[in-house]
C-alpha positions as CSV (number, residue, x, y, z in Angstrom):
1,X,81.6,-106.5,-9.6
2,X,79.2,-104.2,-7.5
3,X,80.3,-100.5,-7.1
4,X,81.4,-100.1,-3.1
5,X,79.2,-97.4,-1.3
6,X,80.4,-93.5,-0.9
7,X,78.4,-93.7,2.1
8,X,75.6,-95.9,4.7
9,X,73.1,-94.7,6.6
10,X,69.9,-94.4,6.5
11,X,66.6,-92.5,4.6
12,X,64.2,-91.0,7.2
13,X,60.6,-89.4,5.9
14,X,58.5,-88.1,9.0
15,X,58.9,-91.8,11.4
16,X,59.8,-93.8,9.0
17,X,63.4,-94.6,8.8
18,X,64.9,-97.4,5.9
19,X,68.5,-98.3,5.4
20,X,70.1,-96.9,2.3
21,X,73.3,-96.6,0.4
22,X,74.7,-93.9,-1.4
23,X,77.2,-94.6,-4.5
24,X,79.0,-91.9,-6.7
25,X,76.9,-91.1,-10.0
26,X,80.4,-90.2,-11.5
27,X,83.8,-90.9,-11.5
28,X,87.2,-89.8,-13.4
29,X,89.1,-93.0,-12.6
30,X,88.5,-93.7,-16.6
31,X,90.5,-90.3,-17.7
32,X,93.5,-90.3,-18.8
33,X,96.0,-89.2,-15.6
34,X,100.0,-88.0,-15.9
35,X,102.3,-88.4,-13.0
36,X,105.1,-85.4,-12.9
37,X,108.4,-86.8,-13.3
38,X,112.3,-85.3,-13.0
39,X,113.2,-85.1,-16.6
40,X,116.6,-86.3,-16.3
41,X,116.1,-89.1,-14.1
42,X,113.0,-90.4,-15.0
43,X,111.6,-90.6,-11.0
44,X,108.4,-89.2,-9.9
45,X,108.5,-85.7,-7.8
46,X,106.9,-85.0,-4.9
47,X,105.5,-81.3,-3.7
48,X,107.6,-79.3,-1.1
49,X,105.8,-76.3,1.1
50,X,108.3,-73.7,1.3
51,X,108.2,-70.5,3.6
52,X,108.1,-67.5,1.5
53,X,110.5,-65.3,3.5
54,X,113.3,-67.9,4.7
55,X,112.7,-70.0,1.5
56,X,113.4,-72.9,3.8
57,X,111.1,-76.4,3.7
58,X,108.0,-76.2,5.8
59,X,107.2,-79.8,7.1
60,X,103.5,-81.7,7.8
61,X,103.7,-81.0,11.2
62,X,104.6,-77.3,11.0
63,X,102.1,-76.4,7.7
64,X,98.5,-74.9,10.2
65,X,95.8,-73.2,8.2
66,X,95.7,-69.7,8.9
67,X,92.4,-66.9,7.6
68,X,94.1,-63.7,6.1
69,X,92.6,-60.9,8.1
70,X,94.8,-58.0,6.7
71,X,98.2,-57.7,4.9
72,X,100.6,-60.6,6.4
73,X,98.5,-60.7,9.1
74,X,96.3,-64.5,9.8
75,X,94.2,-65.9,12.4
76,X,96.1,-69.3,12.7
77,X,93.2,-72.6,13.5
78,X,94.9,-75.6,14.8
79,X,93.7,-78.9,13.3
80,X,91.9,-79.6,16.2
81,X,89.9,-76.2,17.0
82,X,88.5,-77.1,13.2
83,X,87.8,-80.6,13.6
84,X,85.5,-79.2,16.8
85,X,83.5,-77.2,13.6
86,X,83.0,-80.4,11.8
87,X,79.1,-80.9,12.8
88,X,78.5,-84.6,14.0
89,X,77.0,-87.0,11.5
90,X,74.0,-89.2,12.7
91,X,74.3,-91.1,9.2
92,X,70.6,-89.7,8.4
93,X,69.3,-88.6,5.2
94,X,66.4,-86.7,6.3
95,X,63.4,-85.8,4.0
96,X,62.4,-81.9,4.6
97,X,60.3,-81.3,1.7
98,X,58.3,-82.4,-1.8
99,X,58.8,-80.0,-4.4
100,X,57.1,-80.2,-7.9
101,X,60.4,-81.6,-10.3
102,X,59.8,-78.2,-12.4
103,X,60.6,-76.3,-9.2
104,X,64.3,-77.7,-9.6
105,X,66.6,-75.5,-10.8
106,X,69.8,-77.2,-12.3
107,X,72.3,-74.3,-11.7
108,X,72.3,-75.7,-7.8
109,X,73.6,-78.8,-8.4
110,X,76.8,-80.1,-7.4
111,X,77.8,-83.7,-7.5
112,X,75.4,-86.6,-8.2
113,X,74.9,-89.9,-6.2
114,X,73.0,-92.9,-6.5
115,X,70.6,-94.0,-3.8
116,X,69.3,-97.5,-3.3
117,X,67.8,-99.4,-0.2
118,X,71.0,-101.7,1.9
119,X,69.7,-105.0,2.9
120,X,66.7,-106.8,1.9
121,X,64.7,-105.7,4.7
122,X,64.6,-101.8,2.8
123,X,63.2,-102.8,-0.2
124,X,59.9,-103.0,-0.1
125,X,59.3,-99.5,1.6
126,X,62.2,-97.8,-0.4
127,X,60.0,-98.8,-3.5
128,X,56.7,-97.2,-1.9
129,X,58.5,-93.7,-1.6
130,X,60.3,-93.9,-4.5
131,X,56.9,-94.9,-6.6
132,X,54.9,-91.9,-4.7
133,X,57.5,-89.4,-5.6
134,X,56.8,-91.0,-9.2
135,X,53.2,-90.8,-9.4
136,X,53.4,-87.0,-7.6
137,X,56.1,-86.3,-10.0
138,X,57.9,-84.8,-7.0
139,X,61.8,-84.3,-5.7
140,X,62.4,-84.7,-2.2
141,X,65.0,-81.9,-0.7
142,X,66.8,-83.4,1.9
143,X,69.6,-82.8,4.5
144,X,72.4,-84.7,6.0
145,X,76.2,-84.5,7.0
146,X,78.0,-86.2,4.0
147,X,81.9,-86.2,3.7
148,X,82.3,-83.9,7.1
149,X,80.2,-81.3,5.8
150,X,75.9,-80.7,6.2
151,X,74.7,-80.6,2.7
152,X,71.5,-80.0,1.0
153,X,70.7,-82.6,-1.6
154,X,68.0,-83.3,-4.4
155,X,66.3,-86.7,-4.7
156,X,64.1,-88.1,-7.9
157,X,62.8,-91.3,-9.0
158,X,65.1,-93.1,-11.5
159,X,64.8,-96.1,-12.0
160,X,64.4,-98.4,-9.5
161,X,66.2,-96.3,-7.4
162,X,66.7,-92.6,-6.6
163,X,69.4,-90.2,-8.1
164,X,70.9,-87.5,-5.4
165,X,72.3,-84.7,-6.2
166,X,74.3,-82.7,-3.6
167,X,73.7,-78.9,-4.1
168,X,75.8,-75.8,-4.3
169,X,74.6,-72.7,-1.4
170,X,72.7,-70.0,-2.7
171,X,76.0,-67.9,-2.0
172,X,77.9,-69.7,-4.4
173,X,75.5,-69.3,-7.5
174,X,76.0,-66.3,-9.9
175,X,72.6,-64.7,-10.1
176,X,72.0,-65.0,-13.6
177,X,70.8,-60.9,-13.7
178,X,75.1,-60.6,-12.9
179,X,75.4,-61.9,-16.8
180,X,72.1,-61.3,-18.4
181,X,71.2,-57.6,-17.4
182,X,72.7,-55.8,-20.1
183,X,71.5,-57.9,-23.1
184,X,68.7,-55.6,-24.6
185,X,65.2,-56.8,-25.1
186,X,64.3,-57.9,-28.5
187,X,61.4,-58.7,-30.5
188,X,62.1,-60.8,-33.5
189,X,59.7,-62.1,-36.0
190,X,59.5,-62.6,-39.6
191,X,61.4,-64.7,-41.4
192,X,64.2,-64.6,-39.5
193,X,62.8,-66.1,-36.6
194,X,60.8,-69.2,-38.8
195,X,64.6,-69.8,-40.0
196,X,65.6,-70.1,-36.9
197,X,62.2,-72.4,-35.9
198,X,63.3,-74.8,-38.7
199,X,66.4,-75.2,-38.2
200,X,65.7,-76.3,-34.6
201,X,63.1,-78.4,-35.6
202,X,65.1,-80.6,-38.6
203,X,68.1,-80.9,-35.8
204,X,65.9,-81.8,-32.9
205,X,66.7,-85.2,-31.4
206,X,67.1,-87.3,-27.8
207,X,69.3,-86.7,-25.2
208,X,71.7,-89.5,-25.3
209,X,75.2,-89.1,-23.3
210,X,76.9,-92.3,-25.0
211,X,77.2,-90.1,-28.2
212,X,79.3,-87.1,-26.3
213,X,82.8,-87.7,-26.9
214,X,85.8,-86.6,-24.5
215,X,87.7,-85.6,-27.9
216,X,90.4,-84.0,-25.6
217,X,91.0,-87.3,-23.5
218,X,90.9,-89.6,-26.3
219,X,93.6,-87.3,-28.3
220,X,96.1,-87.8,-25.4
221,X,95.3,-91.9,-25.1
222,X,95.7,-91.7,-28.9
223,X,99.3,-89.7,-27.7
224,X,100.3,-92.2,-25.4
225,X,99.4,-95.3,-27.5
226,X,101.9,-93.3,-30.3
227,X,104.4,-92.8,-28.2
228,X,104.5,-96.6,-26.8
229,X,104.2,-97.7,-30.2
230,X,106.8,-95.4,-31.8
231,X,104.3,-94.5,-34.5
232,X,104.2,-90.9,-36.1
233,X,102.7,-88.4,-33.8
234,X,99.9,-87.0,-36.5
235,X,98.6,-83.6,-35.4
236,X,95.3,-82.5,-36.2
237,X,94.0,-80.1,-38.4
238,X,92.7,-76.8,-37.0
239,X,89.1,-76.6,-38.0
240,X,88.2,-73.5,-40.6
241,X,87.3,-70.4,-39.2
242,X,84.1,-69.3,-40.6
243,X,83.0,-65.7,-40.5
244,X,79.1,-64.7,-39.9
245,X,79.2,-61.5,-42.6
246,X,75.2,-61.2,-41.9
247,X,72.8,-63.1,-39.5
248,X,70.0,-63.7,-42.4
249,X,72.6,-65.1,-44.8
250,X,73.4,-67.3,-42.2
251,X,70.3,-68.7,-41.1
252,X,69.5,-69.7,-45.0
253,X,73.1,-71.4,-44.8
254,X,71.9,-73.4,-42.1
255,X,68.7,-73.9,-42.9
256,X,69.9,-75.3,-46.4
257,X,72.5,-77.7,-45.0
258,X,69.7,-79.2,-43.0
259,X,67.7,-79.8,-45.7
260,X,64.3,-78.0,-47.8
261,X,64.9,-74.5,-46.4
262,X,61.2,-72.8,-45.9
263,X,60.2,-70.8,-48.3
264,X,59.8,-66.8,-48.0
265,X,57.3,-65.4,-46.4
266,X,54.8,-63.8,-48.5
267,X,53.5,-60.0,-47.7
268,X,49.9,-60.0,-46.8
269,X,47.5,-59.4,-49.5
270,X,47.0,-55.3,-49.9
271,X,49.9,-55.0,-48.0
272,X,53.0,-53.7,-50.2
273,X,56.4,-54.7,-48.7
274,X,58.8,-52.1,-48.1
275,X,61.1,-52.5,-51.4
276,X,58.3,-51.9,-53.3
277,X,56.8,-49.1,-51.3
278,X,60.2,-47.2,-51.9
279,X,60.1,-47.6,-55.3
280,X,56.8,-45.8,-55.8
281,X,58.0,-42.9,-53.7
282,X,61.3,-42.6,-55.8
């Protein structure tokens, strides 16, 4: 059965406009979900807003959404003054810009989407863009009022179709510099560092996403199926802690578990290293 649109509209590049369809790239229907229940009867519970000073029950049709502009003190929007906000949507995805795909920094996006062509009619023009974007090895930045809000989105070649990622404002990134300031600058070479190039190259491999496991959602199904079952809840084994005593000794650790560790580093010739330097001074 074919996936049901997020969303219709339509794909518009200078005057050229094609009818497209967005679908959801992800989804969590396939997680495990709980429903909170009364303990003693068994019956599901239901959330009740309460006012904080009369601790009496707050209705729908009382609850408004008020900005705190000082200490108890809110500018109160009725429902309808922020629907007014909500800017109009023309159902248009429209192209602003080609960027080169090493331009596109990952930390910006949000939520991804698939985009194909709707109808027949689409296809063959939907494929010229898509193929140019290809070839140029280009994303297209775009804009367009999805889900009652204007968002900036991402679009590449995939396929035979285009993946879309919304992306988060610049105002709510972390500038990396707030984390990375204070790490010191370091020079490292030696054999430390061609430890280190080993072991990364005897683990490299391919990205594949069908070998990441959900090892915390599949432990509760695993729970549930117990409990239906009325088999013997078995609980895991913490995992050793292992404690890094020194950095070298560690790298050779790895380096060995991966396979032929590399061998030492030789001193250059006429060069003495600094063990036996020391021990013609002493």
């Amino acid at each position: 059965m074919a996936p049901r649109a997020s969303w219709k509209g339509f794909l518009k590049i200078s005057e050229l406009a094609l009818p497209v369809a967005l679908y959801a790239g992800a989804t969590t229907s396939n997680r495990v979900s709980f429903h909170i229940l009364n303990r003693k009867t068994g019956n599901r519970v239901h959330r009740q807003y309460f006012d904080e000073e009369t601790e009496e029950p707050v209705e729908p049709e009382q609850q408004v959404k008020g900005y705190e502009v000082g200490d108890g003190q809110y500018v109160i929007l009725e429902p309808e003054e922020i629907a007014e906000t909500v800017p109009e949507s023309d159902k248009t995805i429209r192209i602003e810009a080609f960027i080169p795909c090493s331009e596109v920094d990952t930390v910006f996006f949000d939520r991804p989407y698939y985009l194909s062509p709707s109808g027949a009619v689409a296809v063959d023009s939907f494929a010229v863009i898509r193929e140019g974007m290809r070839r140029k090895n280009v994303a297209a930045v775009a804009r367009a009022v999805l889900f009652r809000r204007l968002r900036t989105l991402i679009l590449r070649p995939e396929g035979p179709g285009l993946v879309a990622n919304t992306l988060n404002f610049d105002y709510a990134v972390r500038p990396a510099s707030e984390v990375f300031d204070d790490l010191p600058e370091m020079k490292l070479e030696g054999e430390m560092l061609d430890l280190a190039k080993y072991i990364i190259k005897t683990k490299s491999g391919e990205f594949n996403p069908r070998e990441f496991d959900d090892r915390y959602d599949e432990a509760l199904a695993e729970l549930v199926r117990a409990k239906m079952e009325g088999r013997e809840i078995k609980v895991p084994k913490p995992p050793k802690e292992t404690k890094v005593v020194n950095l070298m000794d560690a790298l050779r650790k790895s380096a060995q578990a991966t396979g032929k560790a590399p061998k030492k580093a030789k001193p250059a010739a006429g060069k003495k290293s600094a063990a036996a330097e020391r021990r013609k001074a002493s």
